[in-house]
PyMOL Python script that loads the backbone (N, CA, C, O; Angstrom):
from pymol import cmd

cmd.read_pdbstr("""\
ATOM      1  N   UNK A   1    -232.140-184.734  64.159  1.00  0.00           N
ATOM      2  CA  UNK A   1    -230.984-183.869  64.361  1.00  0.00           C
ATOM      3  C   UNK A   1    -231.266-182.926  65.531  1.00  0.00           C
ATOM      4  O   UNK A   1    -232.390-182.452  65.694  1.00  0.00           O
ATOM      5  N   UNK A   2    -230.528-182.730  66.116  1.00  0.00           N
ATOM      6  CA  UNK A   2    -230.168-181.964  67.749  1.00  0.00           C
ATOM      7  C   UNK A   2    -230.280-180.643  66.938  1.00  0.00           C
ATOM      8  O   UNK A   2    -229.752-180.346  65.867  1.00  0.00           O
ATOM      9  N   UNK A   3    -231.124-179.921  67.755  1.00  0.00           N
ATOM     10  CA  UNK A   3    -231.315-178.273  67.396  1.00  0.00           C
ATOM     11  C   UNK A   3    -229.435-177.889  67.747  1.00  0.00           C
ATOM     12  O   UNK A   3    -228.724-178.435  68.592  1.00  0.00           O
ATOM     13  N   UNK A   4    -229.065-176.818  66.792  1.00  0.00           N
ATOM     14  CA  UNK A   4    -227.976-176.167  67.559  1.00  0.00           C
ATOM     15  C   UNK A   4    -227.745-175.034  68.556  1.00  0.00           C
ATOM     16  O   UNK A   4    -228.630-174.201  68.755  1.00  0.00           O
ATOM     17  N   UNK A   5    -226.554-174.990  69.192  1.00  0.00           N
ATOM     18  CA  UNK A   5    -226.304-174.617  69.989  1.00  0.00           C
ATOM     19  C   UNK A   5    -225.398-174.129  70.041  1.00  0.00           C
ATOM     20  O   UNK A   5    -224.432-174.837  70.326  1.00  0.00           O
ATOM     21  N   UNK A   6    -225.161-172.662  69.803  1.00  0.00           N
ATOM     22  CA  UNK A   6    -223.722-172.054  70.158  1.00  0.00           C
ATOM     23  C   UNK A   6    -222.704-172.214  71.312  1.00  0.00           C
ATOM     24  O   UNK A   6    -222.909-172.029  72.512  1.00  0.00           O
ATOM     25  N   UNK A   7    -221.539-172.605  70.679  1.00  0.00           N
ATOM     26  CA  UNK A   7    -220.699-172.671  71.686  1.00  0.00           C
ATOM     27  C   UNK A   7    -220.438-171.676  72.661  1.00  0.00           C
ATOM     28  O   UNK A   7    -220.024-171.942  73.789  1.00  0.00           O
ATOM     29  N   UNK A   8    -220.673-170.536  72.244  1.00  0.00           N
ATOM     30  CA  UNK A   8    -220.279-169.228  72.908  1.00  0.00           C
ATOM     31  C   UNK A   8    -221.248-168.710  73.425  1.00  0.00           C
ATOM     32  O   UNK A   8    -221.192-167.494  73.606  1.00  0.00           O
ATOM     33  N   UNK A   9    -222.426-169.428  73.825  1.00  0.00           N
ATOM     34  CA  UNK A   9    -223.686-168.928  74.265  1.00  0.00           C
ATOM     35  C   UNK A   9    -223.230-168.193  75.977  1.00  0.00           C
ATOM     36  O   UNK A   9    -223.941-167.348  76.520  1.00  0.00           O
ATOM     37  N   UNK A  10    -222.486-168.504  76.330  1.00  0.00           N
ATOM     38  CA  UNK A  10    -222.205-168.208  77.702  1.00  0.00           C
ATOM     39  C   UNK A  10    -221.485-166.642  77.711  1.00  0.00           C
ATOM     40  O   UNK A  10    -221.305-166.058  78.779  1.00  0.00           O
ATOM     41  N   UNK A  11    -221.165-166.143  76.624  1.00  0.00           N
ATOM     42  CA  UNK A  11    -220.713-164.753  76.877  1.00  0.00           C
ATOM     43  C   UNK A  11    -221.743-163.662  76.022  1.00  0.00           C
ATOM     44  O   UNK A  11    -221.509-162.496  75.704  1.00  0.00           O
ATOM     45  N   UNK A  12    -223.222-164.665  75.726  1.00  0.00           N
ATOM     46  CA  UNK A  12    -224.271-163.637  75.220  1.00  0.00           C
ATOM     47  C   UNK A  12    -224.713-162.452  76.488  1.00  0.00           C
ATOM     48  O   UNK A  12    -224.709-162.592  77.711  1.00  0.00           O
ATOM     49  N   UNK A  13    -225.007-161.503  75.810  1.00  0.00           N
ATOM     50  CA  UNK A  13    -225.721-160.709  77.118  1.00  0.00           C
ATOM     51  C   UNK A  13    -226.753-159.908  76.361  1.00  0.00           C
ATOM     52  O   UNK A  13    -226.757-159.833  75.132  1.00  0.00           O
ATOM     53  N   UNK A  14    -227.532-159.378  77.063  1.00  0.00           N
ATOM     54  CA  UNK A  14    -228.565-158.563  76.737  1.00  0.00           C
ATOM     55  C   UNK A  14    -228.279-156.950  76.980  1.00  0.00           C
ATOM     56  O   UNK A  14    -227.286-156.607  77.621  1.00  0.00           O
ATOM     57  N   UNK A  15    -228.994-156.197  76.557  1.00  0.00           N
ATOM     58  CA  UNK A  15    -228.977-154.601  76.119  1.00  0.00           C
ATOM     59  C   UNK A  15    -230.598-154.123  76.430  1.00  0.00           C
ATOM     60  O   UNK A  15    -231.708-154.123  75.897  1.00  0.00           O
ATOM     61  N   UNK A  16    -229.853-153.688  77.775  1.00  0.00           N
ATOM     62  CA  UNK A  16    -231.130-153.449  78.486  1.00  0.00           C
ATOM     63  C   UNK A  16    -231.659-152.068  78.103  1.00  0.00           C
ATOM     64  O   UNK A  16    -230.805-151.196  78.265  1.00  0.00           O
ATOM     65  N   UNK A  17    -232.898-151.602  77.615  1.00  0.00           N
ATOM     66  CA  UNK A  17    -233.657-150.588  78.211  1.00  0.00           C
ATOM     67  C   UNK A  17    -233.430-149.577  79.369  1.00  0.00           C
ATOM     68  O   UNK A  17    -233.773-149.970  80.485  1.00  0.00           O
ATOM     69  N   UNK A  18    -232.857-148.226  79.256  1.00  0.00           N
ATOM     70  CA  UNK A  18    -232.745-147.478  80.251  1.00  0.00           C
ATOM     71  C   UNK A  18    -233.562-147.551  81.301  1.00  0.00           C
ATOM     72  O   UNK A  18    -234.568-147.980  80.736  1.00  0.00           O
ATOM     73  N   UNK A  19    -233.902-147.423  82.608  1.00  0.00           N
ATOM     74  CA  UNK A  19    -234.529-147.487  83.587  1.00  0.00           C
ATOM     75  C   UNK A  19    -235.367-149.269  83.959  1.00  0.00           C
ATOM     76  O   UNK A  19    -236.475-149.528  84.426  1.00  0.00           O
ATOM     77  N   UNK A  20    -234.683-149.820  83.679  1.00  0.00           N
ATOM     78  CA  UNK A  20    -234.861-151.262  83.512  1.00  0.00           C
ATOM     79  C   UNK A  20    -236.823-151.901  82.613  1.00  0.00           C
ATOM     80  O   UNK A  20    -237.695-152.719  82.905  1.00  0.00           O
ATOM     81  N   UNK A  21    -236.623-151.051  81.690  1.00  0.00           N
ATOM     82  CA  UNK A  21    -237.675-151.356  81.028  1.00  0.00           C
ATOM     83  C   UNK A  21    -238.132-152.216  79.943  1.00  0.00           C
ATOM     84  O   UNK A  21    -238.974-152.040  79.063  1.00  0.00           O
ATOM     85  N   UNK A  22    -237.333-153.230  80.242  1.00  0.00           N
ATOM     86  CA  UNK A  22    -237.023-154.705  78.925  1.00  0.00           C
ATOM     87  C   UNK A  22    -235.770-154.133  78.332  1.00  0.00           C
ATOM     88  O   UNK A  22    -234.977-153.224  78.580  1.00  0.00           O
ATOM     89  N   UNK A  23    -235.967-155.176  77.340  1.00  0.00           N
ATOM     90  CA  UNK A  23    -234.604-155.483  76.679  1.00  0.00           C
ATOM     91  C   UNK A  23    -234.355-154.603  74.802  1.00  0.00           C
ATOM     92  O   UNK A  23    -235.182-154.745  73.902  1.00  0.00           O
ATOM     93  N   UNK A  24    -233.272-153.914  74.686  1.00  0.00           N
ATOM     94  CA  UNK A  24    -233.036-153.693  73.307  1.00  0.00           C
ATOM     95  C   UNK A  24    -232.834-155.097  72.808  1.00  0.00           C
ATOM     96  O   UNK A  24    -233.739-155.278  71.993  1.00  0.00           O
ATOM     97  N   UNK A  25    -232.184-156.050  72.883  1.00  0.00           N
ATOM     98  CA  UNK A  25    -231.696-157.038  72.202  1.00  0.00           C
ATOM     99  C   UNK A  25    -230.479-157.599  72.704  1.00  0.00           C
ATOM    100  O   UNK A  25    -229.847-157.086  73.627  1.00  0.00           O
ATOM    101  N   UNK A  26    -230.109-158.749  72.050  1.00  0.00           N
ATOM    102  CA  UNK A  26    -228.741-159.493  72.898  1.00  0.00           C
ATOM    103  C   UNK A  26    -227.712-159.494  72.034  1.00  0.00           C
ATOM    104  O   UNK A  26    -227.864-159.674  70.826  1.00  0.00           O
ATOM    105  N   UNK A  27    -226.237-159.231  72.777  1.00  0.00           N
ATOM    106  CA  UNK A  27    -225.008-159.457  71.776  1.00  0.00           C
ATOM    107  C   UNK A  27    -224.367-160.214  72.021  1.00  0.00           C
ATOM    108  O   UNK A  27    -224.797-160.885  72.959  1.00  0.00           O
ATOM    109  N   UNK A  28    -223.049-160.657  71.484  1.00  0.00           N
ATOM    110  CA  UNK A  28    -221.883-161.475  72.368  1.00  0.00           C
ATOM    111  C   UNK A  28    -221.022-160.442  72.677  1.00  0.00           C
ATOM    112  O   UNK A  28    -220.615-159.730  71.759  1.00  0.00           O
ATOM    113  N   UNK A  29    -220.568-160.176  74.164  1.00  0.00           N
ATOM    114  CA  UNK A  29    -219.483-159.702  74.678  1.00  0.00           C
ATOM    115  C   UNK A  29    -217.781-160.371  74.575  1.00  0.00           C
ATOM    116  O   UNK A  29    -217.311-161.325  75.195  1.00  0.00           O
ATOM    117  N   UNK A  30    -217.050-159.373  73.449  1.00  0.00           N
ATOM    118  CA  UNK A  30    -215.945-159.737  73.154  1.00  0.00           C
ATOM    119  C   UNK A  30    -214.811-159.902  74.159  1.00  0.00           C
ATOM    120  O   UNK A  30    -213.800-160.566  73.927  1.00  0.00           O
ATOM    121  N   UNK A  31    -215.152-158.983  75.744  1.00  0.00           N
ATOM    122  CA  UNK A  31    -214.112-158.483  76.588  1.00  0.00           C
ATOM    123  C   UNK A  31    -214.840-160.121  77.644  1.00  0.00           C
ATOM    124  O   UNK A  31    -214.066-160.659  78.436  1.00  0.00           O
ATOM    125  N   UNK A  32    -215.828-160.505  77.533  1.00  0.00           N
ATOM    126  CA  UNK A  32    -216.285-161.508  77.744  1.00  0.00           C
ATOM    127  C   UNK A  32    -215.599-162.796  78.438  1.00  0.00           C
ATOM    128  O   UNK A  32    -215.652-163.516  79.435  1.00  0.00           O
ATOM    129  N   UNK A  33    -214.896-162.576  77.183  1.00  0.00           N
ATOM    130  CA  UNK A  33    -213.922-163.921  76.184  1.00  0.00           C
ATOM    131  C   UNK A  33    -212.953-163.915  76.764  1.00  0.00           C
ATOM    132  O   UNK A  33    -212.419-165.012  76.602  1.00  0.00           O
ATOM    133  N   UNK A  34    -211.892-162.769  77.896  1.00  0.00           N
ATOM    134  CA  UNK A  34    -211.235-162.794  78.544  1.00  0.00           C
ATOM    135  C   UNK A  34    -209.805-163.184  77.855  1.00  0.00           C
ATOM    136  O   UNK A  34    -209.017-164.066  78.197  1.00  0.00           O
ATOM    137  N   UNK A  35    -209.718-162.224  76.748  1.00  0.00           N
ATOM    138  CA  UNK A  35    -208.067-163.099  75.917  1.00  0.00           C
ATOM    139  C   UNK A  35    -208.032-161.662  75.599  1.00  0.00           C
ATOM    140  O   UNK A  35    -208.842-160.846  75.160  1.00  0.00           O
ATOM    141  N   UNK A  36    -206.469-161.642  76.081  1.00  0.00           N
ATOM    142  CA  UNK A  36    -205.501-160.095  75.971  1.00  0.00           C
ATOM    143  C   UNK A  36    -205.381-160.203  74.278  1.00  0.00           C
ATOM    144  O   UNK A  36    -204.867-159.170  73.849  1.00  0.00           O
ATOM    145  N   UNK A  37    -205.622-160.900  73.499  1.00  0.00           N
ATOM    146  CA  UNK A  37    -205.423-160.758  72.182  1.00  0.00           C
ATOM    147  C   UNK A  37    -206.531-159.598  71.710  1.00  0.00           C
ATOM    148  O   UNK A  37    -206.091-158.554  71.229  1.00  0.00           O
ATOM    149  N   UNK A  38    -207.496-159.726  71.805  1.00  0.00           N
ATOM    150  CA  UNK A  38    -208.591-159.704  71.579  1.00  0.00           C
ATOM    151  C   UNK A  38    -208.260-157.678  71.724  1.00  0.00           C
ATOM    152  O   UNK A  38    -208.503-156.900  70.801  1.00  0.00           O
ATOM    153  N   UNK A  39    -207.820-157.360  72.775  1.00  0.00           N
ATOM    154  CA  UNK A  39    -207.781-155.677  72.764  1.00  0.00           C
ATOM    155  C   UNK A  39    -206.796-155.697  71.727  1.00  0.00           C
ATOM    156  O   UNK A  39    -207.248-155.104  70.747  1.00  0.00           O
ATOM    157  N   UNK A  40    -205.698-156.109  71.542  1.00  0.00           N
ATOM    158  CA  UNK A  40    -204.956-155.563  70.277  1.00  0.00           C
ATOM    159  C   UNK A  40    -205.425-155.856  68.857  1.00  0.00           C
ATOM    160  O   UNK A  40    -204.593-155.856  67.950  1.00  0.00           O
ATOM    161  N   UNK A  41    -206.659-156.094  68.621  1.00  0.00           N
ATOM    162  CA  UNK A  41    -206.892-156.802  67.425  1.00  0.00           C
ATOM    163  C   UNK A  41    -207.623-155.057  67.055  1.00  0.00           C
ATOM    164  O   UNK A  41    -208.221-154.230  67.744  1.00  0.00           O
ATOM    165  N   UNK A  42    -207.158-155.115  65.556  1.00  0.00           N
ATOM    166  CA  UNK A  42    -207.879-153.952  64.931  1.00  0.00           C
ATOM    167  C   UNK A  42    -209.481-153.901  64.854  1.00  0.00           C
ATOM    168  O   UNK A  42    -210.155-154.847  64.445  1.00  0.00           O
ATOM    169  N   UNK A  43    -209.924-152.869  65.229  1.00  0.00           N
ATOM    170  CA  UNK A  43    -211.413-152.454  65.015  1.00  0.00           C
ATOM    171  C   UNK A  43    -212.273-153.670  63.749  1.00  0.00           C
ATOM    172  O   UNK A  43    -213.173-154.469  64.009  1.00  0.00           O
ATOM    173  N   UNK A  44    -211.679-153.448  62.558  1.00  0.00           N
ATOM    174  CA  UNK A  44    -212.473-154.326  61.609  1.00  0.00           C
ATOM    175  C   UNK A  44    -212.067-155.889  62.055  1.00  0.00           C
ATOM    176  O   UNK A  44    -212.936-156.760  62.013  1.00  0.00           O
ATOM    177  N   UNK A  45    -210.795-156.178  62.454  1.00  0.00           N
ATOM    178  CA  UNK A  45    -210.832-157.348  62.693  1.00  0.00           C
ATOM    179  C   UNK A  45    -211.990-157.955  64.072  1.00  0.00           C
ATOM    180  O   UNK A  45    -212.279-159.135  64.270  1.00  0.00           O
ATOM    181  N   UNK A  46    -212.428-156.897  64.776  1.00  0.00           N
ATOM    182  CA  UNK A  46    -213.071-157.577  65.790  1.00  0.00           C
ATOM    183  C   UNK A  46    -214.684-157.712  65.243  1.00  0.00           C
ATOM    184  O   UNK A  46    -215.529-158.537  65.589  1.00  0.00           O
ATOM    185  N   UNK A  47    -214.785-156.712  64.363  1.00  0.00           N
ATOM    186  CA  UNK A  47    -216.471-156.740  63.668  1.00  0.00           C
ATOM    187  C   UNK A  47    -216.032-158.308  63.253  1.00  0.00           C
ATOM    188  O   UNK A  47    -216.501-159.187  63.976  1.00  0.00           O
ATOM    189  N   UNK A  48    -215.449-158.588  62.502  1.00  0.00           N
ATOM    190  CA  UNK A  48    -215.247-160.368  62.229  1.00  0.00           C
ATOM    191  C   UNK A  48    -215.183-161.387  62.854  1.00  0.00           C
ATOM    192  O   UNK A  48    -215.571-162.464  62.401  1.00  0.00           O
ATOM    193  N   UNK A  49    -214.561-161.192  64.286  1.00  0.00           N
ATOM    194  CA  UNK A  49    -214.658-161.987  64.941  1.00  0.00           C
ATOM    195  C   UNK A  49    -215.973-161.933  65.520  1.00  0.00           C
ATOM    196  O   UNK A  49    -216.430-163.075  65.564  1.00  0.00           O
ATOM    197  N   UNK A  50    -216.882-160.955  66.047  1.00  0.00           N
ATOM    198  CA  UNK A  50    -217.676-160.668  66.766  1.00  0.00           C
ATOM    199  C   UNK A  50    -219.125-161.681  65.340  1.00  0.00           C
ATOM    200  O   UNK A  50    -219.749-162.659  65.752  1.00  0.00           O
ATOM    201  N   UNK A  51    -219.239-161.398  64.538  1.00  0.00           N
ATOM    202  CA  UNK A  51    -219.948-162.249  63.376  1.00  0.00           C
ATOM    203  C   UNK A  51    -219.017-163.743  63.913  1.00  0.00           C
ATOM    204  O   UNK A  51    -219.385-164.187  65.000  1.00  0.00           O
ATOM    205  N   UNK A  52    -218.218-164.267  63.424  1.00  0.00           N
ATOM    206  CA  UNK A  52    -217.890-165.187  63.300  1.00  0.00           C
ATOM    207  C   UNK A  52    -218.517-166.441  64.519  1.00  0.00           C
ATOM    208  O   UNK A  52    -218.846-167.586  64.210  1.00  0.00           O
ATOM    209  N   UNK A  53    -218.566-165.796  66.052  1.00  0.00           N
ATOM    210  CA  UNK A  53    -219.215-165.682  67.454  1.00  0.00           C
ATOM    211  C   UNK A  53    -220.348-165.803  67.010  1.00  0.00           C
ATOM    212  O   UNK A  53    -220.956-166.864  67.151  1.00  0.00           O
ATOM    213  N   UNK A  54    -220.756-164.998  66.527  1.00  0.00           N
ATOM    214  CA  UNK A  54    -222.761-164.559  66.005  1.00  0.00           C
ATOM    215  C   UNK A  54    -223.037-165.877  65.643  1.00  0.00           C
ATOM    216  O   UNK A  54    -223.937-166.414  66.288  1.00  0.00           O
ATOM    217  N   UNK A  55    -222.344-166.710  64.541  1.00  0.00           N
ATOM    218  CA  UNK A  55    -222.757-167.379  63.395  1.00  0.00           C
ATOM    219  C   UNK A  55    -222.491-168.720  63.535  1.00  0.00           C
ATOM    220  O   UNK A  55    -222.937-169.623  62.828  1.00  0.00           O
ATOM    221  N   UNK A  56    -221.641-168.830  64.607  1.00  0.00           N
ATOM    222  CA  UNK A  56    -220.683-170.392  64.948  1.00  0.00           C
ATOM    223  C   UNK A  56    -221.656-171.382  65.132  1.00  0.00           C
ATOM    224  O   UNK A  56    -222.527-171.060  65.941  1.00  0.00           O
ATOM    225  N   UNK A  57    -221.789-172.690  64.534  1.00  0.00           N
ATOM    226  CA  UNK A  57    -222.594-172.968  64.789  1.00  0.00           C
ATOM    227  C   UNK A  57    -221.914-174.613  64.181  1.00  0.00           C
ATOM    228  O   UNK A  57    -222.786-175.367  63.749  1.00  0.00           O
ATOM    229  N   UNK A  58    -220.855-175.005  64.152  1.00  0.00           N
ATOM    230  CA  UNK A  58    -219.438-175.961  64.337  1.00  0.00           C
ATOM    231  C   UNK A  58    -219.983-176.431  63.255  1.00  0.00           C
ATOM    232  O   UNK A  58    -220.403-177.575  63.430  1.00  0.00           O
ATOM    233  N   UNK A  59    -220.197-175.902  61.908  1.00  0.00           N
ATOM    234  CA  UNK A  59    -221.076-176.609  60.340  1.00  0.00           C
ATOM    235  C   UNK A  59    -220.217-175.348  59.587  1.00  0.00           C
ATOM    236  O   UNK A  59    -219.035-175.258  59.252  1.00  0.00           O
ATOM    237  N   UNK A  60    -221.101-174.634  59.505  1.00  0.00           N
ATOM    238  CA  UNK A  60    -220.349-173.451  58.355  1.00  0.00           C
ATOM    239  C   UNK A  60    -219.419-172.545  58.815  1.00  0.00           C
ATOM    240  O   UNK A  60    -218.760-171.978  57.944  1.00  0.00           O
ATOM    241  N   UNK A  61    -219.111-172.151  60.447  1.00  0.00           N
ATOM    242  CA  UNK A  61    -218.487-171.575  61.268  1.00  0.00           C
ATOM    243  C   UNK A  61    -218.156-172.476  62.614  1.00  0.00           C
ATOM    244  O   UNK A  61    -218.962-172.911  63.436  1.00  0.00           O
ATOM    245  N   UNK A  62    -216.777-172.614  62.584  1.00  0.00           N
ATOM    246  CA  UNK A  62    -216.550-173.534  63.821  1.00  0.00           C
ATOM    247  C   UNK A  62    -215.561-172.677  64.723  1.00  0.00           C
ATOM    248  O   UNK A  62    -215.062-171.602  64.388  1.00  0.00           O
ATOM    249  N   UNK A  63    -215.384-173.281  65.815  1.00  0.00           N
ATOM    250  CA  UNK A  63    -214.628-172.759  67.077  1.00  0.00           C
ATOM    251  C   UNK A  63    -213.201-172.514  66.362  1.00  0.00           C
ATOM    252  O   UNK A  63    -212.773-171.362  66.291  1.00  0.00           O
ATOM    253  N   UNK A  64    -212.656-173.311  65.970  1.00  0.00           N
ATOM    254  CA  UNK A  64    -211.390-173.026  65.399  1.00  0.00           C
ATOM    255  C   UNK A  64    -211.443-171.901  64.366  1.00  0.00           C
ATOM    256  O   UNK A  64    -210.403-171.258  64.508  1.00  0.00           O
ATOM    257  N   UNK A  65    -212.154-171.401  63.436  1.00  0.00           N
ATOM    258  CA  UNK A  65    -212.376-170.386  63.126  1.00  0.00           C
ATOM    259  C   UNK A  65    -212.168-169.015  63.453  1.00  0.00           C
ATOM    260  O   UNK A  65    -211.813-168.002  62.851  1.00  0.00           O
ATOM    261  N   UNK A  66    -212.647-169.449  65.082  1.00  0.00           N
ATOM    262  CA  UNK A  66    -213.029-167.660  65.655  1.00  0.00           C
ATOM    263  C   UNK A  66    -211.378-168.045  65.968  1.00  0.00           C
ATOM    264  O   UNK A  66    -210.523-167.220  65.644  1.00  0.00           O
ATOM    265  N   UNK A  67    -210.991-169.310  66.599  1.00  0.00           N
ATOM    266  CA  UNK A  67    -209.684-168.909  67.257  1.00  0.00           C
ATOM    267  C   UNK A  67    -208.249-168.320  66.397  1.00  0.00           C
ATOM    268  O   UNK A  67    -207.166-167.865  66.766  1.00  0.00           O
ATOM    269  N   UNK A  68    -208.965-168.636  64.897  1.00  0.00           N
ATOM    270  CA  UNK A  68    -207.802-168.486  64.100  1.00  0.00           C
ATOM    271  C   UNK A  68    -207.926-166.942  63.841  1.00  0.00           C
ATOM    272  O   UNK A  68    -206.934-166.220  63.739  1.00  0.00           O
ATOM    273  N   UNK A  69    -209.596-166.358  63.713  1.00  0.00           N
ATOM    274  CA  UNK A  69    -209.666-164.559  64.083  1.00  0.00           C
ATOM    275  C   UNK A  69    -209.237-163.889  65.266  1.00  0.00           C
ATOM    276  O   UNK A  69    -209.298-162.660  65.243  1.00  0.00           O
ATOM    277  N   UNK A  70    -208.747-164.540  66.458  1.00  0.00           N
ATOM    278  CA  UNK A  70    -208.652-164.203  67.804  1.00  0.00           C
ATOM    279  C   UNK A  70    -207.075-164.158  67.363  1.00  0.00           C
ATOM    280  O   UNK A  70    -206.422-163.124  67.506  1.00  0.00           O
ATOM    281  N   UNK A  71    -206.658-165.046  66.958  1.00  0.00           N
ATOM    282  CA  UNK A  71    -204.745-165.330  66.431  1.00  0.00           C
ATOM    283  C   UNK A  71    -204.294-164.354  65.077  1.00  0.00           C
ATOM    284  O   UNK A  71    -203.203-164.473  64.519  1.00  0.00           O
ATOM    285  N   UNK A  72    -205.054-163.648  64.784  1.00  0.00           N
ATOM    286  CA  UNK A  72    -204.673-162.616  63.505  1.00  0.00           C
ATOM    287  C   UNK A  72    -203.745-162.427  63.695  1.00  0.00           C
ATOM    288  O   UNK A  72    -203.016-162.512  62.708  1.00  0.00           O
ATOM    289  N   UNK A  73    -203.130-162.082  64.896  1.00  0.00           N
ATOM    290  CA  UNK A  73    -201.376-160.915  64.861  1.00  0.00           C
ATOM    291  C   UNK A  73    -200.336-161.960  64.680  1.00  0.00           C
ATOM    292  O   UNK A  73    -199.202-161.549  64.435  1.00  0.00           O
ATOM    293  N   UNK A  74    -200.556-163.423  64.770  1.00  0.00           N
ATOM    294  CA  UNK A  74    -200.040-164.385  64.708  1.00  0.00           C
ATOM    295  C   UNK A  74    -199.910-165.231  63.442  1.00  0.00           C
ATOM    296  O   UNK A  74    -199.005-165.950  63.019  1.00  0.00           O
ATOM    297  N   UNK A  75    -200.970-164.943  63.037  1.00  0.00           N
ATOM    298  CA  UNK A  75    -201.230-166.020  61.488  1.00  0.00           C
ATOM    299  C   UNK A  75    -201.345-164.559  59.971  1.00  0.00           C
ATOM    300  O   UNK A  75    -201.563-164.649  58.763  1.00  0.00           O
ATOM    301  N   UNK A  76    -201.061-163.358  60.917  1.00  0.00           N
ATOM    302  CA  UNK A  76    -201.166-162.267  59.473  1.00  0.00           C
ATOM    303  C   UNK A  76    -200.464-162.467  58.942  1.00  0.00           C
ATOM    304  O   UNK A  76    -200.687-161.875  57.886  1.00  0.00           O
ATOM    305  N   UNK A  77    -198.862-163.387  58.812  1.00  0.00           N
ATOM    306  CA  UNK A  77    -198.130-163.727  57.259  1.00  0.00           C
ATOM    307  C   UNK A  77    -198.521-165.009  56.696  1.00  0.00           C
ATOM    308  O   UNK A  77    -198.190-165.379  55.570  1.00  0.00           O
ATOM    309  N   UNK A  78    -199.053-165.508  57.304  1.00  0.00           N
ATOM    310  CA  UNK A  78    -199.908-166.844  56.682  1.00  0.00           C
ATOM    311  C   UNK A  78    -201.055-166.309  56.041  1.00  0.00           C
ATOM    312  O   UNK A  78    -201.414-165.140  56.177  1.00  0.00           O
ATOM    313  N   UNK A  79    -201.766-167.355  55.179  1.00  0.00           N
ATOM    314  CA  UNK A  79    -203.018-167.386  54.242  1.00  0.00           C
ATOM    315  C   UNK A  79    -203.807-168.086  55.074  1.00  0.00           C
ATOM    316  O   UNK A  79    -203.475-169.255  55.269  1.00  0.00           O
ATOM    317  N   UNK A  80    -204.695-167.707  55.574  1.00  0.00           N
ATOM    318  CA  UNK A  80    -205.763-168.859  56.530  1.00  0.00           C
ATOM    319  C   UNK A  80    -207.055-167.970  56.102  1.00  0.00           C
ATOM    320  O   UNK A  80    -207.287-166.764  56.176  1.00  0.00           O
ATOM    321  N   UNK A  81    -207.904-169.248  55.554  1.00  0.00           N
ATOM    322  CA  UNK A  81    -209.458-168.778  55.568  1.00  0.00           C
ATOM    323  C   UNK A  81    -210.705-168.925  56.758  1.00  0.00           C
ATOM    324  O   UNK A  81    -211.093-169.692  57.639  1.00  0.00           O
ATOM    325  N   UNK A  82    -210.939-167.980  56.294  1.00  0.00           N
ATOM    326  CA  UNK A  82    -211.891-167.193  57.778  1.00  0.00           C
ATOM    327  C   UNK A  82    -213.436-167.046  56.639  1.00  0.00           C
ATOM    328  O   UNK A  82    -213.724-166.747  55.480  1.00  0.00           O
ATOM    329  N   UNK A  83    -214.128-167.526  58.032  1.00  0.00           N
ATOM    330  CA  UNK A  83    -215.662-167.622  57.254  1.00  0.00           C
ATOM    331  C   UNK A  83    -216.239-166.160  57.377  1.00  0.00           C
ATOM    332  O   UNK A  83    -216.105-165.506  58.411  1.00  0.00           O
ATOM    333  N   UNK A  84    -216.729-165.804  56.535  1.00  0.00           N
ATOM    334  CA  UNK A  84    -217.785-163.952  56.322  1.00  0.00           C
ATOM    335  C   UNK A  84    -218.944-164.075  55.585  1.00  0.00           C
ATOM    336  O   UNK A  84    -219.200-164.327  54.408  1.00  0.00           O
ATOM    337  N   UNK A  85    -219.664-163.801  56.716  1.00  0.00           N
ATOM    338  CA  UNK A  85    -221.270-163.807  56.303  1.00  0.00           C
ATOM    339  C   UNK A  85    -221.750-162.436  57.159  1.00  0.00           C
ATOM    340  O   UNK A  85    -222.063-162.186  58.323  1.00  0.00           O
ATOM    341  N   UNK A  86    -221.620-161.679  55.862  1.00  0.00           N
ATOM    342  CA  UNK A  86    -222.318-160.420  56.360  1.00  0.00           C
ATOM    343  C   UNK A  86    -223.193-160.088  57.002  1.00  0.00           C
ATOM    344  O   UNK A  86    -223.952-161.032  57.221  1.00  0.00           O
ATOM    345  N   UNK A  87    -223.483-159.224  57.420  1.00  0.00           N
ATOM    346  CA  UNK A  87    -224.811-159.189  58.394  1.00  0.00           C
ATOM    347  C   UNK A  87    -225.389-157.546  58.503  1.00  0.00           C
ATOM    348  O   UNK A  87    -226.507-157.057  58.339  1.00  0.00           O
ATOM    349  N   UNK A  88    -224.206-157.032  58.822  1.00  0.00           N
ATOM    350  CA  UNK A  88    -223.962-155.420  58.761  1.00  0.00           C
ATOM    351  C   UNK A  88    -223.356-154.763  57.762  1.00  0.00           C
ATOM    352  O   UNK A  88    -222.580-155.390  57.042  1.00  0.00           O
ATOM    353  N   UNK A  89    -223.527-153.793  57.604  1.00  0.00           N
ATOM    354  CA  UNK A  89    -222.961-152.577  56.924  1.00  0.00           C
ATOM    355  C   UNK A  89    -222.915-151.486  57.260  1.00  0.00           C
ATOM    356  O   UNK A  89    -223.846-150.684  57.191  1.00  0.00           O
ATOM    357  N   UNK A  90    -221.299-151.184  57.876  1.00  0.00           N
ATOM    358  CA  UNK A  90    -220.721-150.040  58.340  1.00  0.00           C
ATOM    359  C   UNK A  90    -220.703-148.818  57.196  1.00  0.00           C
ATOM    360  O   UNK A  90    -220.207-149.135  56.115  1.00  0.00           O
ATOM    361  N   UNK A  91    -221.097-147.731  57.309  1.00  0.00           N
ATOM    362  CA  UNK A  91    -220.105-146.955  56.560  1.00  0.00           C
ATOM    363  C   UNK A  91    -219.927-145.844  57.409  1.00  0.00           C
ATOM    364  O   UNK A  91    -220.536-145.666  58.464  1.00  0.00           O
ATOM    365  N   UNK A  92    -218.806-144.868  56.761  1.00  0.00           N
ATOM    366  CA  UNK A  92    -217.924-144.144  57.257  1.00  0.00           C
ATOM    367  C   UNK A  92    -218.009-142.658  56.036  1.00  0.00           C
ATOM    368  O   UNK A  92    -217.264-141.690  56.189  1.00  0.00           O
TER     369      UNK A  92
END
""", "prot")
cmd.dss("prot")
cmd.show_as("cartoon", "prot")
cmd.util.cbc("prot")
cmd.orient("prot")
């Protein structure tokens, strides 16, 4: 079996260290992704999409997935399941 490979590997970036001193770690950039949907989507809806990106891996999380989290304002009177695998915990 072929190691996997995120589809979305191309809008990973890294989190550089002030004064260019290595790296904090890498994220996926949502503004990246270049879809005007994506700014109107509510705060929690983008923590979901932004996991969903994290996790895709076209088995337990597939491309159509994120696109159906990217289409929220579109599919919010429909029932469509969306994959959540926690990772974080916000609180407020």
């Amino acid at each position: 079996m072929e190691p996997f490979e995120n589809p979305f590997k191309s809008i990973l970036k890294t989190l550089e260290k002030p004064g260019g001193a290595g790296e904090f770690g890498k994220y996926y950039s949502l503004p990246s992704l270049n879809d005007p949907r994506i700014d109107r989507l509510p705060y929690s809806i983008r923590i979901l999409l932004e996991s969903a990106i994290r996790n895709c891996d076209e088995f337990q999380v597939k491309s159509k997935d994120v696109e159906k989290i990217i289409d929220w304002e579109n599919t919010s009177p429909k029932q469509v399941e969306i994959p959540f695998k926690p990772a974080r915990v916000l609180l407020q």
